[in-house]
N, C-alpha and C positions, 0 to 999 in steps of 0.2 A: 445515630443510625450507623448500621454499619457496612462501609462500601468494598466494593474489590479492589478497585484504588484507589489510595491513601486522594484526599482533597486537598494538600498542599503535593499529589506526587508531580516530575516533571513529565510522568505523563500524562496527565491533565493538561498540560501547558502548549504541548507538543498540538495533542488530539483535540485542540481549543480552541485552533485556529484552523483558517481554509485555508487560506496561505501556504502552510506549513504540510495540509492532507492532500493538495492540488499535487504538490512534491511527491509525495510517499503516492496517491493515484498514479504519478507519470513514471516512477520509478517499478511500483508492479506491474504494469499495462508492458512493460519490458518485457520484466521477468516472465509474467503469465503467457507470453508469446513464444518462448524458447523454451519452458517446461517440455520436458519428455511425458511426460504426463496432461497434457493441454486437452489432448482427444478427449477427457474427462470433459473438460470444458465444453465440447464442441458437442455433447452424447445429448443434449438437451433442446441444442439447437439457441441456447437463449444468450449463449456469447457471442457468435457471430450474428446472431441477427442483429443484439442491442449491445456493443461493446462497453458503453461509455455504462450505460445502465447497470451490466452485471459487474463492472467495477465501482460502482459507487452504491451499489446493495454492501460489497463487501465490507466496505469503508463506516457503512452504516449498522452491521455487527455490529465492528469494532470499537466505534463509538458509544454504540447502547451501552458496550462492557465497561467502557470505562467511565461510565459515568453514573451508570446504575448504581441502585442500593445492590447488597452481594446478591438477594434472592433475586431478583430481577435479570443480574447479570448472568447469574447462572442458569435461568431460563433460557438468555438469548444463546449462550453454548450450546446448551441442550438440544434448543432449535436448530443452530449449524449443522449438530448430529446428526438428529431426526434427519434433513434434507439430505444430506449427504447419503446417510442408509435409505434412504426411499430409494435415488439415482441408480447405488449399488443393485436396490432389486432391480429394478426396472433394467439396469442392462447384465445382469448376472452375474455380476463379476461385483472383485473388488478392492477400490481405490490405492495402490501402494501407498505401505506406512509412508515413505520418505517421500512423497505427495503432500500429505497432508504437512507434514514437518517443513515441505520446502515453504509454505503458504504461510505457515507461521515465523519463518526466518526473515522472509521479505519483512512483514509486520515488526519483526524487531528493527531489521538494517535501512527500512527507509524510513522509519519513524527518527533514529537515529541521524541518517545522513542529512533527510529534509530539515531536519529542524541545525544543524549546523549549519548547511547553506546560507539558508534564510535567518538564523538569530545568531548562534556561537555555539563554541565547541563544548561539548557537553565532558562532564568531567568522570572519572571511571565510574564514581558511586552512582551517579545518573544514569550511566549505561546499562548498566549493574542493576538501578532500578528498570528501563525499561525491559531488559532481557527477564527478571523475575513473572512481571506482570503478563507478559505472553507465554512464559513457559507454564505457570499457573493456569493462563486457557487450556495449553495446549494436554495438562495434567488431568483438569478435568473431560477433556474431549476423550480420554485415552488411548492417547498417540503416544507409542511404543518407542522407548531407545531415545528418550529428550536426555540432552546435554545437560548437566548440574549446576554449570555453571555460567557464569558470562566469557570467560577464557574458553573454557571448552567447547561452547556455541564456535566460539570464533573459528577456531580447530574443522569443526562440524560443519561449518557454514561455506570456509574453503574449497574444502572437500567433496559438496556438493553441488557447489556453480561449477565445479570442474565434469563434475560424475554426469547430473541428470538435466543438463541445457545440449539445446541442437537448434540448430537451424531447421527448420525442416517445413515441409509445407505448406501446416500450420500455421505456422510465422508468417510465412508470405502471406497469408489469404489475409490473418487478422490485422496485420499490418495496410493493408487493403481495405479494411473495413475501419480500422481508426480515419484515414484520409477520407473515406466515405461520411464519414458521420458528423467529421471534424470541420472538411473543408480543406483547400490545400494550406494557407495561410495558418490556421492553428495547427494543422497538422505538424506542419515546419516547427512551431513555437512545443508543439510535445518532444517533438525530438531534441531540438535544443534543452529542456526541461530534463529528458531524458539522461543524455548527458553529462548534464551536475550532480544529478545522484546516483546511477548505476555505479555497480563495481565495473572493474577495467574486465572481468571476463565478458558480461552483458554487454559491454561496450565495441569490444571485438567482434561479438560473434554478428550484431545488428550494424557492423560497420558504421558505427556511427561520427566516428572522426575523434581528432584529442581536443581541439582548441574550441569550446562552446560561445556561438558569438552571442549566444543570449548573456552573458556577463555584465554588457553597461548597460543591458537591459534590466538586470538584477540590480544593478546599482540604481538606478532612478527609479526602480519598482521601491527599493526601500528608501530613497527617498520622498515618494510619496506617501508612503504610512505616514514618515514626521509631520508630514503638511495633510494627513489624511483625505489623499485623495485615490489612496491602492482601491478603493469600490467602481473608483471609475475605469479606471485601467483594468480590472475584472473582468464589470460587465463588457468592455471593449473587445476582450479577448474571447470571452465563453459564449457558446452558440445558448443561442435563446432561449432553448428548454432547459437547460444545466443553470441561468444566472440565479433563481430559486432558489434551488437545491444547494449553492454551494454557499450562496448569502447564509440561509441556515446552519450554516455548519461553524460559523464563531459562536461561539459562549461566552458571554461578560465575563471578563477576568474575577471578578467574585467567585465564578459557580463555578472555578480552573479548583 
């Protein structure tokens, strides 16, 4: 059968684990805050009312893709589309390219960072792979002016945490509504989260400080994988409604 990505890719390995997608959720839930483009977000009303919700619908694309057979996957794009052009009529207007490119960059760079935090450093051709695998959504979607390559993303990517992030009201409210939904205690432990994966612009602009004290938390978080007890320290941390959803989200290292 043939999939969109390879089943020994390290993208599978990445997107296989909750561990690893918990990272890459904390590291967008940033980024999506400081878009100049977020009001997109907000046109529906279904970001700030359920934050946690419309970031882990996204998470849940991304996942279909990469683990789908190709026809399948290429549905679940197709559907991004679809909704995406529905929102466009509905508010008249429509989405900036470098919108949608920024939403595919995160998917490359915290897939990327989360999965070095939490396992090791991935090596170029790995990179290389996961940068293909998104730019190939992002080919299908036909999102204008994609980088060729994994150096050129890089270039691209610079470029645009510098160009299309702001602080701006935005940010304040939604940031208000993760604390809302979170609680203040986990709220604390996303920020901290935050931290280990954002680049240093995201980190600047959300003042989030240099020194993350979730580190010997990181360290005893992985040493409970060895003695496999990371499910309990999970469910400790995630509010009630999310311990489901995100238990689902491993894939026996087989179906990686």
């Amino acid at each position: 059968m043939r999939y969109f990505v390879k089943t020994d890719s390290i993208v599978r390995k990445i997107w296989g684990k909750s561990d690893t997608i918990l990272f890459i959720f904390a590291g967008a839930s940033a980024e999506f805050a400081l878009n100049k483009a977020v009001d997109w977000l907000y046109f529906t009303g279904k970001l700030p009312a359920d934050p946690l919700g419309r970031l882990f619908s996204t998470v849940a694309y991304a996942r279909r893709i990469v683990f789908s057979n190709y026809g399948e996957a290429i549905e679940a794009i197709e559907k991004i589309t679809q909704i995406h052009a529905t929102v466009e009529k509905n508010r008249g207007a429509k989405i900036p390219e470098w919108a949608y490119r920024d939403v595919l960059f995160m998917l490359i760079d915290y897939s990327i960072r989360s999965y070095e935090v939490l396992e090791r450093e991935l090596s170029m051709a790995e990179k290389e792979e996961v940068f293909d695998v998104f730019y190939r959504v992002g080919e299908h979607m036909g999102i204008a002016s994609l980088p060729l390559t994994y150096t050129d993303w890089q270039k691209m990517r610079k470029a645009d945490l510098k160009d299309n992030l702001e602080f701006s009201s935005f940010t304040g409210h939604l940031y208000q509504q993760y604390r809302k939904h979170l609680g203040a205690a986990r709220f604390q432990l996303l920020k901290q989260a935050q931290k280990l994966v954002v680049p240093e612009r995201v980190s600047e602009l959300l003042d989030l400080g240099q020194l993350p004290l979730l580190l010997p938390v990181l360290y005893v978080y992985k040493l409970t994988r060895i003695i496999r007890l990371e499910q309990l320290l999970k469910n400790a941390i995630l509010p009630e409604e999310y311990k489901m959803q995100v238990a689902n989200l491993d894939i026996p290292l087989a179906q990686h």
